[in-house]
ZALUM-354227 format. One record per residue (C-alpha): residue in one letter; x, y, z. Coordinates in steps of 0.2 Angstrom, whole numbers, plus 5000, padded with zeros to 4 digits. Layout:
aXYZ...
//
This chain:
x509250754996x508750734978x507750594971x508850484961x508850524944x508050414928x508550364913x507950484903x508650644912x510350534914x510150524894x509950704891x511250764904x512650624896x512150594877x511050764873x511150724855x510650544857x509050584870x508750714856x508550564844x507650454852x506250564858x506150634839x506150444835x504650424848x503850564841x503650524823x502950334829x501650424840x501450544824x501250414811x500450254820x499150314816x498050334834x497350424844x498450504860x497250384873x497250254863x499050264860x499450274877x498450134880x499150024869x500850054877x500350024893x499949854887x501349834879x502549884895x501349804910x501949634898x503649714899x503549704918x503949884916x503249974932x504050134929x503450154912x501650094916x501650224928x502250354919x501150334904x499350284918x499650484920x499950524901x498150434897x497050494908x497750674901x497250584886x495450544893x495750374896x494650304911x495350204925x494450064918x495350044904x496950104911x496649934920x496049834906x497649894895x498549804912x497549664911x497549624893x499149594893x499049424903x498449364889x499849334881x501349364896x500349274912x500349344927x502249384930x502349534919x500749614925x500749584946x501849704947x501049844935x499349834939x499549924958x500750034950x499650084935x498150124948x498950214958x499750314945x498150354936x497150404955x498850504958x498950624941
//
């Protein structure tokens, strides 16, 4: 049986021209932010671990430590983000994020 599929490949198989646009959309941010790959990835983790976005978190732990990011700051990108969330966004991203990072 097949793992069920995500958003993304959903997106692309229904709306090709719309997944089209988004990652074009994503591309040009990540081209004109204006950082790094690791310290954009980083930044996004933040972002998403105060999201509560597991998925995501894990998805882009593996996209920075391609990018050279250590687990430590893989974790500290996680962490950071209590600062302004508390604790509910991030429980359930920091495992997630750690795992991720020792699995890619």
């Amino acid at each position: 049986m097949a793992p069920p599929k995500n958003f993304f490949q959903i997106l692309s198989e229904e709306t090709p021209a719309i997944s089209k646009g988004f990652f074009d959309f994503v591309g040009a941010i990540q081209k004109e932010a204006g950082l790094d790959e690791k310290t954009f990835q980083l930044v996004y983790i933040g972002i998403q671990a105060a999201n509560g976005s597991v998925g995501s978190v894990s998805a882009h732990a593996g996209m920075a430590k391609a990018a050279g990011a250590t687990r430590e700051e893989v974790r500290g990108a996680v962490i950071v983000s209590m600062m302004t969330t508390g604790v509910n966004g991030v429980a359930a991203c920091l495992a997630a994020a750690l795992e991720a990072y020792d699995n890619a």
